[in-house]
N, C-alpha and C positions, 0 to 999 in steps of 0.2 A: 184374272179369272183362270181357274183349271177345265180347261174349254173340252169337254168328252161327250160333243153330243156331232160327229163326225158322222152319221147317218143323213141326220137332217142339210147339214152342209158342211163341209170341209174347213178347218181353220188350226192354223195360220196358213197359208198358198206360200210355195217357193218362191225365194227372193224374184226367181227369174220372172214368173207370170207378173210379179206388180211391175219389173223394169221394162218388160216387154208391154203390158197394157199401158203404160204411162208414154213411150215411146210411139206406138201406134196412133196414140191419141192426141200427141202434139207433131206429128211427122206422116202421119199418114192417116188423116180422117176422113177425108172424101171417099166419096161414094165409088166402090168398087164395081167393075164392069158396064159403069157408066160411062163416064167421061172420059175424055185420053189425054189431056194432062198428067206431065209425072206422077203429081200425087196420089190420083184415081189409078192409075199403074201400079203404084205402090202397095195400094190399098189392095188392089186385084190378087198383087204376091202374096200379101199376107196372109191373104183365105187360103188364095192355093197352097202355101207351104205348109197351112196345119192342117187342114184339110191330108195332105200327106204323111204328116206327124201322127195323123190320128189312124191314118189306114195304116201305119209300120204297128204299132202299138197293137193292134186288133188283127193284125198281118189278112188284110183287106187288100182282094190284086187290084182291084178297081177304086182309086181314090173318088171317080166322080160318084160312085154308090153311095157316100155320106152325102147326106142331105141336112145341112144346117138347120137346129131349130130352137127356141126359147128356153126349151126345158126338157124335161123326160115326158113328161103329159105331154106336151105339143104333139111331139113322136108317136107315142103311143096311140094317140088320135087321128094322126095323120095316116097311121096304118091301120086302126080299127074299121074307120068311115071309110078312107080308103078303097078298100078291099072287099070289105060285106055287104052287102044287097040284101033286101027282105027274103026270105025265104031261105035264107043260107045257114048253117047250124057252125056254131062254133063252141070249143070245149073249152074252159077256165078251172081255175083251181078258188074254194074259200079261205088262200089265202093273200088272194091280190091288195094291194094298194088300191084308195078311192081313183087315182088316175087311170088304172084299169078298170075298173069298177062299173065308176059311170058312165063314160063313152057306152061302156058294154050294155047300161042298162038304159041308154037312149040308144044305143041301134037294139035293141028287144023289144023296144016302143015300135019302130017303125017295122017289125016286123022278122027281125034275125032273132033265131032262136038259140034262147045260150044256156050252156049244159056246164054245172060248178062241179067238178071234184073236189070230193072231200079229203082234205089231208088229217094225216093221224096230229094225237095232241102235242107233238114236238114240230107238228110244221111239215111233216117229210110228206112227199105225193107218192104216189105207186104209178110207175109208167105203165103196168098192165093196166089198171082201172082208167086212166088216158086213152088205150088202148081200146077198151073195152066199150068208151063213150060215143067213140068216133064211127059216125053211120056212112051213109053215102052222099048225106047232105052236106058233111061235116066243110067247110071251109078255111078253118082256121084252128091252129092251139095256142094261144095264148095265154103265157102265163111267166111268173116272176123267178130269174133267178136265185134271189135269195131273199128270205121274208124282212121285210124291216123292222116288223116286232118282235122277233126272237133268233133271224140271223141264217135259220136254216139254209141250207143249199140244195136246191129243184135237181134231180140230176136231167142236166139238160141233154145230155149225151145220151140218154138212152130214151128220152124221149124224144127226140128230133129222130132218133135212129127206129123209131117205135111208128112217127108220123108218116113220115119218108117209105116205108114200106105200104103206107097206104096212101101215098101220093099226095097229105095233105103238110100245108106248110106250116110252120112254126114260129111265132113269133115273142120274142124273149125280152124282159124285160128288168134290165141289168143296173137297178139305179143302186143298188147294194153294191153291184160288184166291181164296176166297170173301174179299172184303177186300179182294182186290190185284191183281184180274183182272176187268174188266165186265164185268157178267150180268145180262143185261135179262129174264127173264122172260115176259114177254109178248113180246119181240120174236123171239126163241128159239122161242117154244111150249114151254116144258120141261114135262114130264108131272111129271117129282120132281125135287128137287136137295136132295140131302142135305148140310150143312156143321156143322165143327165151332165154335164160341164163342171156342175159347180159340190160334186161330193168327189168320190175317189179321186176323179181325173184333174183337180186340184184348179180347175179351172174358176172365175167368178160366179157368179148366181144370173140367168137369162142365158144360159149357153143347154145345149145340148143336140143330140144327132141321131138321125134312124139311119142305119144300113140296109139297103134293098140289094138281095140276091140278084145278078141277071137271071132268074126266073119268076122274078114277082113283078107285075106291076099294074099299081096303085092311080086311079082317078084322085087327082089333084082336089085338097078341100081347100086350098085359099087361092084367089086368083088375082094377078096385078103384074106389074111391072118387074121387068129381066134383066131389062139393058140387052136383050140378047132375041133378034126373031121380034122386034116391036112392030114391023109391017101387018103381024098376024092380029087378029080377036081372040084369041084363046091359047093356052099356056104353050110354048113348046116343049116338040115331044120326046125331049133329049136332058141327062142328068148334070148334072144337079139342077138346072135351070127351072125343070116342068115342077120342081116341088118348090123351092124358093122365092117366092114371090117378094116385090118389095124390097128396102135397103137391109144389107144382114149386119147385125151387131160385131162390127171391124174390130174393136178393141177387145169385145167377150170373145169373141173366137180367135183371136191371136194370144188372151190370157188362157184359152182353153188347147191349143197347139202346144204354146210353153210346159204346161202343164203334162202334156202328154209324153215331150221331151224330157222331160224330168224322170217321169215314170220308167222312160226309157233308159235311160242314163243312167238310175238309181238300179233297174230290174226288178221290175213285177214280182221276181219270187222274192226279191230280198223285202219287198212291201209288204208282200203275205207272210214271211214269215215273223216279222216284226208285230205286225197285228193280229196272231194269232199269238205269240207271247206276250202281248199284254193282256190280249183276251184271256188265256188262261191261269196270268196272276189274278186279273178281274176276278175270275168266276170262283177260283181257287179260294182268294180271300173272302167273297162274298158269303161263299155256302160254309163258312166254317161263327158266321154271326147268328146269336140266336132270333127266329121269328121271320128271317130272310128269306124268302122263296125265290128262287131261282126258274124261269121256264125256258122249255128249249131242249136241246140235243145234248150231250155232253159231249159228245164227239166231234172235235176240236175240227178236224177235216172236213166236217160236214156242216161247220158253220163259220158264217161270215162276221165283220169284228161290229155283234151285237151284244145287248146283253137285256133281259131285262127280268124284274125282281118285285116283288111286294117287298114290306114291314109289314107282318098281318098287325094288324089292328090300325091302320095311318092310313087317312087316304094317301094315294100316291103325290095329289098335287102339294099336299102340305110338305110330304117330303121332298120336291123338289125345289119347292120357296126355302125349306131349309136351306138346303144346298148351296142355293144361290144366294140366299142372303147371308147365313150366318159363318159358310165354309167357302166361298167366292169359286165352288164347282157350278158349271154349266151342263145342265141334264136337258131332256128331251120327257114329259110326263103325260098320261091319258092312252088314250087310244090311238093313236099315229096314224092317224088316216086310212085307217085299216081295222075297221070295227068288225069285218066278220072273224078277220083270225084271231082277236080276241073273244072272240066266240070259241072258235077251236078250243084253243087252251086255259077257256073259264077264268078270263080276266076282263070278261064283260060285265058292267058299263063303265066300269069306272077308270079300267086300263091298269097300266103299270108305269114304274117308272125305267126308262130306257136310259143307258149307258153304250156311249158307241166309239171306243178307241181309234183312232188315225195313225199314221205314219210318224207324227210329230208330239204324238204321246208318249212320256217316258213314265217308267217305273214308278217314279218318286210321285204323280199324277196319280196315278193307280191307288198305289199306297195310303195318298189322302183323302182318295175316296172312298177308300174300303173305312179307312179308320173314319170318315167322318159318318158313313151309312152307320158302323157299330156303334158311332157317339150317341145319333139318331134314334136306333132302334132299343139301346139302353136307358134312354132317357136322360144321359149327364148333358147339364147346362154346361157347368165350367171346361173347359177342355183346352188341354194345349199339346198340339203335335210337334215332334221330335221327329225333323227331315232325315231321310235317307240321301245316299250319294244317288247321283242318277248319272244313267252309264252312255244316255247318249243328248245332244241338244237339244233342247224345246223350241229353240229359234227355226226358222225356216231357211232351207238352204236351197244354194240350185242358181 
């Protein structure tokens, strides 16, 4: 398979996360922070060392501010519920992901009041209209890095700098970016930044982390066991522990540290820039087939490595059973969990079909998907492509 759906999850992972997950899992699978046997020792390094793999990457001064968690959802939940109380107002944008969405639309149940900005039809937010939404109630801005439907990029830098003059905090939500987009942390000021393990950060699937600023802090929504402070009834008050409940996923978070090391090794800009030249052979060859619609920014800088398209006249799912059956391409098709921002850009209900290059995407990948979309949208059955050279691996390295 020509695997280009890198949004929803990452694939292939560098060599290094499977020999590292595989090693953890037969050398160190006990319970970390429990027991003091070697191996629960071991197990303890392991967290802590990616745990620090991941604070170098996000240049985090505080490793114990990651807070281990399943997913980007978990995260995001854990800071949503967290933090809001009835009566508190918090600002979003229509073009969140359902993981923002919902949480947001069961604390609205119980009583938090939630104010959507509207973004323009390529996805972009206005930090003044941010600006403008934010009363004295306002407790929280929450909103998405980079859209997953179309890729755009939130500028988060001016709206953190837009929040922070009015002393409310910011919560960012980096499942587009986090791996393939630089995010400085301290340079930022980001109050939270929730991301998932297993997209960018090249890590497995059941990983992912919230960052808490030393100036946020968050009422615990899961309650259990530390290994740390068990004489108490109630979470300790100390980080990582008070958000961690329960055994953490030893082997996902050691393939998600690996992972990070990679990123580091390789350089984030050399990620970005790789993904944004496939991105714009992508979009390059797309918008030149006829009946193709492309939505989005054109502005390469301002979008993250998404892409997505009609055939007018196809629904989008048949185009992407195409894909998969008859050209062995792997798409992402519908509404991506994100029904309102297909609202936005009027590819409601039926969605689009989405294309999400990675790091491990080459040329020659591209190329067959462009020619098999114009196979598609031409209507030829018989088809045979004539490979190009490809100028770098498809294998995974690291």
């Amino acid at each position: 398979m020509i695997y280009i759906d890198n949004a929803a999850t990452s694939h292939p992972k560098p060599e290094s996360v499977y020999k590292r997950m595989d090693f953890v899992l037969r050398n160190a699978s006990a319970n970390p922070g429990r027991s003091g046997h070697r191996m629960a020792i071991e197990a303890n390094r392991v967290i802590f060392e990616s745990r620090e793999s991941v604070a170098r990457l996000f240049n985090i001064r505080h490793p114990e501010r990651i807070i281990f968690t399943c997913n980007a959802t978990a995260a995001l939940n854990l800071a949503l519920k967290g933090l809001l109380q009835p009566g508190d107002h918090c600002v979003t944008s229509d073009m969140e992901h359902n993981s923002m969405v919902r949480p947001l639309k069961f604390l609205s149940q119980q009583g938090v009041n939630v104010h959507r900005v509207q973004a323009s039809r390529e996805g972009s937010l206005d930090p003044d209209e941010i600006s403008s939404a934010i009363t004295c109630e306002t407790r929280l801005i929450a909103v998405t890095h980079a859209s997953n439907v179309i890729g755009t990029i939130t500028p988060i830098a001016d709206i953190i700098k837009t929040a922070h003059n009015k002393e409310v905090p910011v919560l960012i939500d980096a499942a587009q970016t986090a791996g393939s987009v630089p995010i400085d942390v301290e340079a930022l000021d980001v109050d939270m930044l929730a991301c998932p393990g297993h997209k960018g950060l090249f890590g497995p699937q059941g990983t992912g982390f919230l960052y808490l600023s030393p100036k946020i802090n968050l009422n615990p929504t899961v309650f259990g066991g530390t290994g740390s402070r068990s004489d108490l009834d109630r979470m300790p008050d100390f980080l990582p522990d008070r958000y961690e409940a329960g055994t953490l996923n030893t082997p996902g978070i050691a393939g998600l540290g690996a992972g990070a090391e990679f990123i580091s090794s390789e350089g984030i800009d050399i990620v970005r820039a790789h993904e944004k030249h496939m991105l714009s052979r992508l979009t390059g060859g797309l918008s030149g087939i006829p009946g193709v619609k492309i939505y989005g920014t054109k502005d390469l800088e301002r979008r993250a490595a998404v892409v997505s398209f009609i055939i007018e006249g196809l629904d989008p799912a048949v185009i992407g059973d195409r894909l998969d059956t008859d050209f062995g391409i792997g798409v992402r098709v519908g509404i991506h969990c994100a029904p309102d921002a297909h609202k936005v850009i009027g590819s409601y209900p039926k969605g689009t079909v989405r294309m999400s290059p990675g790091y491990f995407t080459t040329s020659e990948d591209i190329d067959r998907a462009i020619w098999a979309v114009e196979a598609i949208a031409s209507g030829r059955e018989n088809h045979h492509y004539i490979p190009v050279s490809s100028p770098r691996p498809a294998f995974p390295r690291g």
